[in-house]
C-alpha positions in Angstrom: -6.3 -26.8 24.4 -4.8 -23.6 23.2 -6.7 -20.5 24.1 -6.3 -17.3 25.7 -8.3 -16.5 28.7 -9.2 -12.7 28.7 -9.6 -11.8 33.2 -9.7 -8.1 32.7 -9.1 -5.1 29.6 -8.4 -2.0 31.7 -5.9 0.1 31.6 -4.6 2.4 34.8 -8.2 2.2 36.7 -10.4 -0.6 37.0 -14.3 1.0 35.1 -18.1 -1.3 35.8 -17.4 -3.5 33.0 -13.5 -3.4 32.7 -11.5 -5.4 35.3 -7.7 -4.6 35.5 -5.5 -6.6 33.2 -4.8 -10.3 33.2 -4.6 -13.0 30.2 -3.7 -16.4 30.9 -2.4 -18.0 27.7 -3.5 -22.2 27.8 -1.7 -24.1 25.8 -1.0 -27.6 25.8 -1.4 -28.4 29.4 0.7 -24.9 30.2 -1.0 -21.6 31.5 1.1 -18.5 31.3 -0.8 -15.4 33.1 0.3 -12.6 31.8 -0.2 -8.8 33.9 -2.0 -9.8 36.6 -3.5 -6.5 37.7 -6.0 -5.8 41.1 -8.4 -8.2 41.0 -6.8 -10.6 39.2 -7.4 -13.6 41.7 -11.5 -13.2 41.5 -11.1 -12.8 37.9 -10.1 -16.3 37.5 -12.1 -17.7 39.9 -15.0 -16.2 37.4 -13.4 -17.3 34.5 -13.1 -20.9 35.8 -9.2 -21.1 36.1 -7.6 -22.3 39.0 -4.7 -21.8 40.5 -3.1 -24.7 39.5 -3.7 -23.5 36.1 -0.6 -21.2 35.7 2.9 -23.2 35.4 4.7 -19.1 34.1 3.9 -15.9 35.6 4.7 -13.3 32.9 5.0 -9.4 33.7 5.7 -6.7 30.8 6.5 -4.0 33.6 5.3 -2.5 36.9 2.8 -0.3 36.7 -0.7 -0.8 39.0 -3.0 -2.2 36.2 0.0 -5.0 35.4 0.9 -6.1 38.6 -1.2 -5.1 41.6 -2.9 -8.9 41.7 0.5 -10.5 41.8 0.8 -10.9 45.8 -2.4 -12.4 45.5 -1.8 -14.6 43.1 1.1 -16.0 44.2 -0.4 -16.4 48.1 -3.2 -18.6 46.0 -0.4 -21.1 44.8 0.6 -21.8 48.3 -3.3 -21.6 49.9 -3.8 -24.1 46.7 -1.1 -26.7 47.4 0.2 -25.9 43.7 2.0 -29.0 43.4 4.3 -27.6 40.3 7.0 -24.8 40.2 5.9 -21.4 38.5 8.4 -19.6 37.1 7.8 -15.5 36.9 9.9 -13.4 34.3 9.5 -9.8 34.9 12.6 -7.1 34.2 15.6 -7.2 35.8 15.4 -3.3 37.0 12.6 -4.2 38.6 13.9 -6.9 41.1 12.6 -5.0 44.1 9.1 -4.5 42.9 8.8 -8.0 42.5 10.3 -8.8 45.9 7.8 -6.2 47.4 5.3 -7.8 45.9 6.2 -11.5 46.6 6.1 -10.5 50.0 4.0 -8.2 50.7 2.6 -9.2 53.5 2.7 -12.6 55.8 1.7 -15.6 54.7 2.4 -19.6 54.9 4.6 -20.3 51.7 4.9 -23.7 50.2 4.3 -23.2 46.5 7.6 -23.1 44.5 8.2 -19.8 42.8 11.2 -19.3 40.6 12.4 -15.7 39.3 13.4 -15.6 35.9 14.4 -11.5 35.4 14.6 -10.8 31.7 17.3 -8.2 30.3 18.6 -7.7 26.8 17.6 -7.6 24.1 15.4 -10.2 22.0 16.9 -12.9 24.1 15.2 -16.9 24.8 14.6 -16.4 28.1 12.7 -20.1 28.3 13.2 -22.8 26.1 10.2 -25.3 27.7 8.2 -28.1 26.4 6.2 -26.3 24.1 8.4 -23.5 22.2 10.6 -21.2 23.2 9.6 -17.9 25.2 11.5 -14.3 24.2 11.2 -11.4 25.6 11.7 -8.0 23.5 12.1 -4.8 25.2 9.8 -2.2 24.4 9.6 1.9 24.4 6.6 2.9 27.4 7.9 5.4 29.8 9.4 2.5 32.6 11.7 -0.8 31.6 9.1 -3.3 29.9 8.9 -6.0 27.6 6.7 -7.9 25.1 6.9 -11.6 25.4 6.8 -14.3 22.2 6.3 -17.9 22.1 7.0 -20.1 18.8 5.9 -23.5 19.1 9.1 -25.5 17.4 8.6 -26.4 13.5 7.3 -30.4 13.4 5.9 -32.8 10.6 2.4 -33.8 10.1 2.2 -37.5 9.0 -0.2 -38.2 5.5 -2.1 -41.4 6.7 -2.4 -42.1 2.7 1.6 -41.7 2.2 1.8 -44.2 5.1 -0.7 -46.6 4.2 0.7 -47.3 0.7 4.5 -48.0 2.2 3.1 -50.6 4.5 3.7 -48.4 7.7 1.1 -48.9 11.0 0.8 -48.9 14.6 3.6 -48.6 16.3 5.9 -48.4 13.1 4.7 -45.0 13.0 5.9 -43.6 16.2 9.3 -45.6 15.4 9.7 -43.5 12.5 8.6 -40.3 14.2 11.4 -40.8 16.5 14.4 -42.3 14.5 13.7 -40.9 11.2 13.6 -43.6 9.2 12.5 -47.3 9.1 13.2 -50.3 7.4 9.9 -52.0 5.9 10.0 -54.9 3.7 13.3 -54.8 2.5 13.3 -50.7 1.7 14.5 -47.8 4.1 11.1 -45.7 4.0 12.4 -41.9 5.4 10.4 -39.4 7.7 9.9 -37.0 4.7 8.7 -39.5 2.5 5.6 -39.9 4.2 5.0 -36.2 6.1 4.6 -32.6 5.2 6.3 -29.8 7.3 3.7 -28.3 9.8 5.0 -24.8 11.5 5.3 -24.4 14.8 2.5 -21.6 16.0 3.0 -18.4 17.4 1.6 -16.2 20.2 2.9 -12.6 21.4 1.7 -10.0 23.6 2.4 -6.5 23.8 1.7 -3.9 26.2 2.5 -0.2 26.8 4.3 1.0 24.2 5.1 3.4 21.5 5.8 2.1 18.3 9.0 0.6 18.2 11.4 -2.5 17.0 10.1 -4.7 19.5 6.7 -4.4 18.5 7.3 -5.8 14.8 9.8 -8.1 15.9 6.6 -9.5 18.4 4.3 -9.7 16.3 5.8 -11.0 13.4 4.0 -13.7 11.9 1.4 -14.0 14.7 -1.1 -16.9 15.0 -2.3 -15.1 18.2 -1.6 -11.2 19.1 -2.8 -9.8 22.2 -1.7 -5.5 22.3 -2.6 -2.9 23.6 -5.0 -0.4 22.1 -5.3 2.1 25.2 -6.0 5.0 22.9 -7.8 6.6 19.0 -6.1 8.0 16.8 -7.7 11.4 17.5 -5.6 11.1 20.9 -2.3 9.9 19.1 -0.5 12.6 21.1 -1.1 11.8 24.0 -0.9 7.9 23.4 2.9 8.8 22.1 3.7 11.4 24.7 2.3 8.8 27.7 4.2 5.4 25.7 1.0 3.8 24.2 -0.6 2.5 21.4 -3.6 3.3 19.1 -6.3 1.1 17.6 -5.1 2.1 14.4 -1.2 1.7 15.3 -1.8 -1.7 17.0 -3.7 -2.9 13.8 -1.4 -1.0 11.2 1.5 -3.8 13.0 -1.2 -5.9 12.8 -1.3 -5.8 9.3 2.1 -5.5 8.4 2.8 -8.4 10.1 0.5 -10.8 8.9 -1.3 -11.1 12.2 -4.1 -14.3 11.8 -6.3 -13.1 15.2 -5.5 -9.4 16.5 -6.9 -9.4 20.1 -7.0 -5.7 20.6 -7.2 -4.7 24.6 -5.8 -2.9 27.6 -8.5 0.3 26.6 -8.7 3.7 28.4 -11.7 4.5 30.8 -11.8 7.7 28.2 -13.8 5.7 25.5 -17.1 4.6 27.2 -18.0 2.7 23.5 -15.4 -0.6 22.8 -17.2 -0.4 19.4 -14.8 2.6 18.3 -11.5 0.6 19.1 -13.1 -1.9 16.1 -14.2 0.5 13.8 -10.7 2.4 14.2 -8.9 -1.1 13.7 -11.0 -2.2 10.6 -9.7 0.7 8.4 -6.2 -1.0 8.6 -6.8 -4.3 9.0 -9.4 -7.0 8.1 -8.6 -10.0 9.3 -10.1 -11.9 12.3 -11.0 -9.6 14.8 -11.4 -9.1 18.2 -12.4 -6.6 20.8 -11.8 -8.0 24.0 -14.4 -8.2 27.2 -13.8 -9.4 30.7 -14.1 -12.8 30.5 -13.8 -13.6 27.0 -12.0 -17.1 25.6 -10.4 -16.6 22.2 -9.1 -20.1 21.1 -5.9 -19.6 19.0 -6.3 -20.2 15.3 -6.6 -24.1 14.3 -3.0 -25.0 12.1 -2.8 -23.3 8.8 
């Protein structure tokens, strides 16, 4: 399963319909929450995800809406008997934020939380199971970054290419993991019976000018979840306060070759979403979409 799981689309204040942030990323038996702002913990318990869901805790900086449901969180990993360690990657300059918020008040810990701080630039800070995880740093008025995961390149076997070399069962998996395998007298090779399948990619960006980071996210997207806090007729402020447009966040979009922009984190300014997708649509016209409290937006099936 790889979706993202939309808990709230607000940005600095919580409105009726618009929970503070939180997206948790499933994908392939991982869940990465990202931003878990106030409320975050009966978000999920409305969206269906548990606890025991998230395996990474990832935090782009701390401001309120981004990291107000952490202590929460992280108490429900212990209440929950979370049998796994999560890891949590937040910035470095914000080590004491995170240890306020760790322990902000008493309770029983048993869950295993590991801190991962991120600093640098563009750096791996995760090489896991499924792809690597990079964080970028980004230009908002406090130390945050953007995170990026690329699923490692792979092969996709051609049952026809297979069939006609004699090659079956477990014959295939032997050749999966050696390379090569010798069938009726002649070596048969990996490539000869595969086609290269690219890994998929996922990024997330939140509060930010316009910046390096932002392309270097976004690049070549299957998946991009950014902000979108402000319209272009409030450009000023959006630059003067470190945030994005609905036109700037689908101009990268765009550029980038983006296959599903999620647009979100949206200012309690704008009572109608539907302005943040007619903005968008002038740049970009690809898939689409507008995100609700709630929501689940599968990733893009292979290319």
């Amino acid at each position: 399963m790889r979706e993202l799981v939309v808990l709230g689309t607000a940005s600095q204040v919580p409105t009726r319909t618009r929970g503070h942030n939180g997206y948790l990323l499933r994908w392939d038996g991982e869940g990465l929450l990202f931003d878990p702002g106030e409320g975050a913990q009966r978000q999920m318990l409305l969206a269906g995800v548990s606890a025991t869901d998230v395996t990474r805790i990832c935090l782009t900086h701390f401001h309120g809406d981004h990291c107000l449901g952490l202590p929460g969180v992280i108490q429900r990993l212990s209440l929950d008997q979370v049998p796994h360690p999560v890891h949590a990657y937040f910035p470095a300059s914000g080590r004491e934020y995170f240890a306020r918020l760790r322990h902000a008040c008493a309770f029983y810990e048993t869950a295993e939380l590991r801190e991962c701080p991120v600093n640098g630039a563009g750096r791996v800070v995760a090489t896991t199971p499924i792809g690597a995880i990079s964080a970028y740093p980004l230009e908002h008025v406090i130390d945050t970054y953007g995170y990026r995961l690329v699923e490692p390149d792979g092969v996709r076997m051609v049952p026809e290419l297979l069939a006609a070399r004699g090659i079956s069962g477990p014959a295939v998996g032997q050749l999966q993991r050696d390379g090569f395998i010798d069938v009726n007298d002649r070596t048969v090779r990996l490539d000869e019976v595969s086609r290269p399948r690219p890994g998929q990619r996922f990024a997330f960006v939140m509060d930010t000018r316009l910046c390096d980071g932002v392309w270097a996210l976004a690049e070549g997207a299957d998946l991009l979840v950014i902000e979108a806090t402000f319209l272009e007729e409030d450009a000023d402020l959006a630059h003067r306060f470190g945030h994005l447009t609905a036109a700037q966040a689908a101009r990268v979009a765009a550029e980038s070759g983006v296959r599903r922009l999620v647009l979100t984190h949206f200012s309690q300014r704008y009572p109608d979403p539907a302005a943040f997708e007619t903005e968008a649509r002038q740049h970009f016209d690809g898939d689409l979409v507008v995100a609700v409290d709630l929501i689940r937006v599968p990733v893009p099936p292979r290319r």
